[in-house]
C-alpha positions in Angstrom: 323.8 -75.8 61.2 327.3 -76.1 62.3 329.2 -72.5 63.4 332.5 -71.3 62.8 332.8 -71.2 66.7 331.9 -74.8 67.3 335.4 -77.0 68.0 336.0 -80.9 68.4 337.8 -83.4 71.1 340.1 -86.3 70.2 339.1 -89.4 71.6 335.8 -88.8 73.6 334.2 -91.4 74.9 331.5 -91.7 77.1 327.7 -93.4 77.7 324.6 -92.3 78.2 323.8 -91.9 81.8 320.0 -92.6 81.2 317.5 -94.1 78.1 316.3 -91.4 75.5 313.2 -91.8 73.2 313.8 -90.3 69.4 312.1 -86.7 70.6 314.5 -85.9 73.6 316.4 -83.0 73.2 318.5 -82.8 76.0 321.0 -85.9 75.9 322.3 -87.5 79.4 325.6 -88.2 79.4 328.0 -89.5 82.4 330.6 -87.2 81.4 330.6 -84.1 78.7 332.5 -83.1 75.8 334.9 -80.0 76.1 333.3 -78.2 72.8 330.1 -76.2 73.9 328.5 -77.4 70.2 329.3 -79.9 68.2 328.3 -83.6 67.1 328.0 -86.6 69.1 327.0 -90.3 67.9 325.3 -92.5 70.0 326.0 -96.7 69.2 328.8 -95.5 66.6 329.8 -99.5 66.4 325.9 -100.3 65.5 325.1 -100.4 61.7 321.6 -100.2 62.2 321.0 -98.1 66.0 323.5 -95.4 65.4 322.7 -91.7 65.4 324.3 -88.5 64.9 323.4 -85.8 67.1 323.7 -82.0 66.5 324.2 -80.0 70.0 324.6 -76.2 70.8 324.5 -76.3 74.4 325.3 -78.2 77.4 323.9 -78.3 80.9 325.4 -80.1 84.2 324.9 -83.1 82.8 323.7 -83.4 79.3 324.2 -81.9 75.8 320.7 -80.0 74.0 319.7 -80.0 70.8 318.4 -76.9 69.1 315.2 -79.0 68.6 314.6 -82.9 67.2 314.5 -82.0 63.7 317.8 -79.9 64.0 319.5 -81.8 66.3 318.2 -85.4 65.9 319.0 -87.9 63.4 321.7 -85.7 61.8 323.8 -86.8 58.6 321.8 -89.9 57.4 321.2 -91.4 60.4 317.8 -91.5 61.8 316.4 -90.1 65.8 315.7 -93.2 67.9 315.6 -94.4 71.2 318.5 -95.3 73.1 319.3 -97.6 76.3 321.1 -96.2 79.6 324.8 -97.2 79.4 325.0 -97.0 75.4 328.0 -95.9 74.6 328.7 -92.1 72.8 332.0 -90.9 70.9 332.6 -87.6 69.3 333.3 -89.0 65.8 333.9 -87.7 62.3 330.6 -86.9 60.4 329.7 -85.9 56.9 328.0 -83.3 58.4 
């Protein structure tokens, strides 16, 4: 999945700016990452609702996923839904 172009950011933080259901594929955010692909995890602080994402774009206001199997549910975590407001961090992943 992951490129040799795609780069990270220390310490982002951010929520998203409206719910998602586990087949979205664009992701809402209130502000964006730096890196134009990369991984995201929405409710990092949950042990049961957290998910990694896999982007490779961004728009005006939300990061996409290459599709919901790609992009969704990334790196043993599993595509949900997810409330307005929940908060998103570029973390570490396995994958």
């Amino acid at each position: 999945m992951a490129t040799p172009s795609m780069s990270y950011m220390n310490k982002f933080s951010t929520t998203l700016s409206s719910g998602i259901t586990a087949s979205d594929t664009t992701i809402p955010l209130t502000s964006l990452p730096t890196p134009s692909e990369g991984y995201i995890v929405i409710e990092p602080d949950s042990s049961s609702a957290w998910e990694v994402i896999y982007y490779t774009s961004k728009t005006g206001s939300a990061v996409v996923c290459p599709s919901v199997g790609a992009g969704r549910g990334v790196g043993g975590s599993t595509a949900a839904s997810h409330s307005s407001g929940a908060t998103v961090r570029m973390d570490t992943t396995a994958e």
